[in-house]
C-alpha positions in Angstrom: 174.4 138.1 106.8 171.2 139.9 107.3 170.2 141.0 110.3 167.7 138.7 111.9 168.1 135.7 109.7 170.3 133.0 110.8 173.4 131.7 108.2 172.4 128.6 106.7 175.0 126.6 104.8 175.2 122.8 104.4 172.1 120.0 104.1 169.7 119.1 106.6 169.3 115.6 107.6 166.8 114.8 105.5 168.6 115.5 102.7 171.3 113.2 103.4 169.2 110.2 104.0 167.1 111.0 100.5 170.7 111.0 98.6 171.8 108.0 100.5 168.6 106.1 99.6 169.2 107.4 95.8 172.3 106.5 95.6 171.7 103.2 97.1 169.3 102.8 94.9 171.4 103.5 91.3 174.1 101.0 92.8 171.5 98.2 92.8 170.3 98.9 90.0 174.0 99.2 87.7 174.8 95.9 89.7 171.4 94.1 88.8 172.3 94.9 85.4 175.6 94.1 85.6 175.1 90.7 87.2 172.5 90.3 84.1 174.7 90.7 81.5 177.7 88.4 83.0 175.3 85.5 83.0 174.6 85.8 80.0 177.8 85.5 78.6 178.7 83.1 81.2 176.3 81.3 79.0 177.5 81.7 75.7 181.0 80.8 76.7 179.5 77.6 78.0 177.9 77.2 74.7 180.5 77.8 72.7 182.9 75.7 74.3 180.0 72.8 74.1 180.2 73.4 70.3 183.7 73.6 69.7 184.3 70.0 71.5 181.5 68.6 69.8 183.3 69.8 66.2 186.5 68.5 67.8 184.9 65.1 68.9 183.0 64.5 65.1 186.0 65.7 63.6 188.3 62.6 65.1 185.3 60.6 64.5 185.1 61.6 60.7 188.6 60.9 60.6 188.2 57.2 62.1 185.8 56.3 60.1 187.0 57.5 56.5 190.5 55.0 57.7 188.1 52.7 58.5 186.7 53.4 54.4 189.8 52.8 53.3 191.7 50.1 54.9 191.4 46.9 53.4 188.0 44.8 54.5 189.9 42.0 55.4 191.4 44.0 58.0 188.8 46.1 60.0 185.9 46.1 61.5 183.4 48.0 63.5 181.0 46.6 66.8 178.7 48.3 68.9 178.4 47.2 72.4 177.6 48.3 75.8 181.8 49.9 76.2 180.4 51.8 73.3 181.4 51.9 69.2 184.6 50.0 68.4 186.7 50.9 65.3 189.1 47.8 64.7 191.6 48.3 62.2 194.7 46.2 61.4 196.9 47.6 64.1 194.6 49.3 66.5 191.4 49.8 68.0 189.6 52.8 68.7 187.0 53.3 71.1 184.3 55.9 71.1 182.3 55.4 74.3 179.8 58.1 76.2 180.4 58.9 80.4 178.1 58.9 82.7 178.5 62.9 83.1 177.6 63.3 79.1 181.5 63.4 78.2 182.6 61.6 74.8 185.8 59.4 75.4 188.1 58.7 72.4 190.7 55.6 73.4 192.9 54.5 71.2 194.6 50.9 71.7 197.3 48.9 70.1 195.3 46.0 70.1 193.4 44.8 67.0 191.3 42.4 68.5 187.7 42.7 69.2 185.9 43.1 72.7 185.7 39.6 74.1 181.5 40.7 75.1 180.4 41.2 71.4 178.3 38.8 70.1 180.3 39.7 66.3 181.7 42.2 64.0 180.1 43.9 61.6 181.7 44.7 58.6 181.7 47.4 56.8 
């Protein structure tokens, strides 16, 4: 120490606060970014689970209607009405019909007869 001059070690006050506030300030910022980034693949999750039931749900349908093709005409049938679209085959029916939340509902029945509230079948 030299004489005269007090020993200063450490940080003042002011330093402190002004690497508080920094820091503060860089862990808002990474968690902004952070929080960013997570929403948007919250997102694409979302979206590509969307997708993926939508290929899932025209899939069945494809299928339905291609045993629909091929059946004999006697024997099936298809009618549209407010339940939704009805496949009628010789041993079942299968019924496509929309939610109120959006959802696409697939029922399969081992009745062959059509819905009692359809004016008439078409045929294919």
């Amino acid at each position: 120490m030299i004489a005269g001059k007090p020993d200063r070690r450490g940080v003042t006050l002011i330093e402190v606060m002004v690497s508080c506030f920094l820091t503060a300030l860089l862990a808002y910022i990474v968690s902004n970014t952070w929080k960013a980034f997570d929403r948007a693949a919250t997102g694409v999750i979302a979206r590509c689970e969307l997708v993926r039931e939508a290929d899932l749900a025209l899939a069945y349908l494809a299928d339905d209607l291609r045993g629909l093709a091929s059946s004999r005409p006697s024997s099936r049938g298809i009618v549209v009405d407010s339940d939704g679209l009805h496949l009628i085959f010789q041993d079942r029916t299968i019924l496509f019909a929309v939610q109120s939340d959006g959802r696409l509902l697939r029922t399969d029945s081992a009745s062959a007869e059509p819905p009692r509230s359809s004016p008439g079948m078409r045929r294919p």
